[in-house]
Every structure is written in structure tokens, then in C-alpha cells.
N, C-alpha and C positions, 0 to 999 in steps of 0.2 A: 116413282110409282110404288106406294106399300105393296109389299105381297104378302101374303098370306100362304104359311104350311102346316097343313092339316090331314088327317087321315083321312084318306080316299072314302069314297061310301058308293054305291049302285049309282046314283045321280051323275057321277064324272062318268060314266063306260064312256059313254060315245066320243067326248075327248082324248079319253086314254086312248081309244082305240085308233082314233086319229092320230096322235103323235106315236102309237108305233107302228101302226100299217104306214105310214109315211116311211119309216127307217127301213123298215120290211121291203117296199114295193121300191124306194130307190136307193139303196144303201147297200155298200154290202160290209156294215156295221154289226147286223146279226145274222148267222147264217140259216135262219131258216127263211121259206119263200111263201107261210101259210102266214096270211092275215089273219088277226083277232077279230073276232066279234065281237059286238056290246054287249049283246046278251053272254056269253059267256064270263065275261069283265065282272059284269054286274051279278051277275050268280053265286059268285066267287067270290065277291065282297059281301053278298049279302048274307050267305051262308055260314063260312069260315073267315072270317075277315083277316087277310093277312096280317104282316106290316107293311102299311102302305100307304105315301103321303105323297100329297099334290102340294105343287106350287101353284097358287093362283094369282094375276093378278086382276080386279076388277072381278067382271064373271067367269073367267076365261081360263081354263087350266093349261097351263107354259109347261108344265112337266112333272114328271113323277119318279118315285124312287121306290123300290121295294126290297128284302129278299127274301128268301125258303133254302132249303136244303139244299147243302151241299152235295153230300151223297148221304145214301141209305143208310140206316142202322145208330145202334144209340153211343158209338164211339163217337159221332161224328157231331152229335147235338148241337156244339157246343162255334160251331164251324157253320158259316152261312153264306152264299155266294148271293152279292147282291147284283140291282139293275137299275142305274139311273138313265132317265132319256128327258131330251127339251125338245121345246121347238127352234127351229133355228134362230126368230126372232128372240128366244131368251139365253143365248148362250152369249157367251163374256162379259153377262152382268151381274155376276156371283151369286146367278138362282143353283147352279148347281151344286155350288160350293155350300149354299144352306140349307140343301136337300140332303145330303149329304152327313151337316154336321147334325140334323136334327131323327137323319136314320140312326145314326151311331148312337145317340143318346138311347133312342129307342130300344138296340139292339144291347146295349151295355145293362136296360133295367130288364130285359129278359134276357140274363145270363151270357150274352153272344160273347167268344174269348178273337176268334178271329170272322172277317168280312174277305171275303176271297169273289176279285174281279175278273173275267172271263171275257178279254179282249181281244178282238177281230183286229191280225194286224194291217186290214185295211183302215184301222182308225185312229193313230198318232196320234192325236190329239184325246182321245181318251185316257191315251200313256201318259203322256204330260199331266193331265187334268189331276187324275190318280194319283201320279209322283207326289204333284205339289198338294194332295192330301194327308202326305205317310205311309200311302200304299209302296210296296216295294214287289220289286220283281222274285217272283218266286219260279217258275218257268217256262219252257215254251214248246208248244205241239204244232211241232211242223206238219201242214197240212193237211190236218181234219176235220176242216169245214172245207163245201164246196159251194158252188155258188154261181151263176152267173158262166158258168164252164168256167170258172176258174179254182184254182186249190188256193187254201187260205188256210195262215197259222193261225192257233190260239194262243195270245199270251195271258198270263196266268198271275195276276200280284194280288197282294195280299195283305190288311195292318190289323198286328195286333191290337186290340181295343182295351 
């Protein structure tokens, strides 16, 4: 099946919103418990448009990738914590792998020096995912995410660009 990646625009919300209020409502991949709205998705693209690209294949968007700021302030410009998410139907068929390679590109023509991943160690296989991209371990926060009544680490990797 071709897919197609391209910048998100207002028209995807309610898919995006779907493939992450799924992650949201059964996962505890992300630690927050508040689902997105469409209308918020779509205001936000339509306004400020981040970097933000869907995978689609057919009419159907399999998945997205984006990032924004790491932290505050202008030492840190240069530094950007991203977010890729699928559906489960698209994972280990190398949609992530070229969401991924085509955020980097993105992130590389506007100046990005590092991409910093912010992983729930309920998710293994994000570790793995990351590794086999270049990301490497940079560290880990023992339980400060909550969730579900349980305490959850953040790991922390990271690749230069």
C-alpha cells in the first residue's frame, strides 16, 4: 500500500484525535488521562501550524509525528522533544520509521541540533523503536508519571541531528 507523508492540516483533527485518545484512554504510554479534541487539533494547525506530519494510507491517517519545545527559554531552541504515535494496524510496517525519518529532515531545515524522546517505561518497544533509530539513552526519572494508580518512569533518549 503507498503511503503518503505530509503536513498535517485542520482536515486530519478528528483522526489525530483518534489515534491519540486511543493511546490516552488504553495505554499507559502517555501519562496524561485528558483526551484531545478535534477542535483543539485543528485550531492549532490552523493557526500556528507546527511541525506536523501524518502518515496516510488511502484516505485514512495510520499516524502522526510532531515536535515543540523542549523546555523554556532561548538556550534551549535548538533542542526539541518530539511525538510519534500509529495505529496499531500500522506498526511494524516501517510507517514509523518514515515519520520519523522525514520529521528529522524537517527538524534539521529548521535548525533542530538534538530531538529528545520522553518515554513511558510502560512502553519497551518505543525503546527499541528509538534505539534502532540513533536515539540513545540519556536518562531516567524514576517515577513521575502516575497513572492508572500506578507510578511510572520516564526514560529520556535522545540523537543528535
Amino acid at each position: 500500500m503507498p503511503t503518503l507523508i505530509r503536513q498535517a492540516g485542520p482536515q486530519d483533527a478528528v483522526q489525530i484525535a483518534d489515534i491519540a485518545n486511543r493511546l490516552i484512554r488504553d495505554t499507559l504510554f502517555t501519562f496524561t488521562t485528558q483526551e484531545r479534541h478535534p477542535d483543539e487539533i485543528a485550531n492549532r494547525l490552523r493557526s500556528d501550524p507546527p511541525p506536523f506530519l501524518v502518515a496516510q494510507i488511502d484516505d485514512r491517517v495510520m499516524g502522526f509525528a510532531t515536535y515543540g519545545p523542549f523546555r523554556n527559554g532561548p538556550g534551549y531552541r535548538h533542542t526539541q522533544e518530539h511525538s510519534i504515535q500509529l495505529m496499531p494496524a500500522a506498526q511494524g510496517r516501517g510507517l514509523g520509521r518514515s515519520l520519523m525519518q522525514h520529521l528529522e529532515e524537517r527538524a534539521r531545515a529548521q535548525d533542530v541540533h538534538v530531538l529528545v524522546a520522553g518515554i513511558s517505561s510502560a512502553n519497551p518497544k518505543a525503546v527499541a523503536f528509538h534505539s534502532a533509530l540513533g536515539f540513545r539513552h540519556a536518562g531516567l526519572m524514576p517515577q513521575v508519571g502516575r497513572k492508572w494508580d500506578r507510578w511510572l518512569d520516564l526514560i529520556l533518549m535522545q540523537k543528535q541531528l
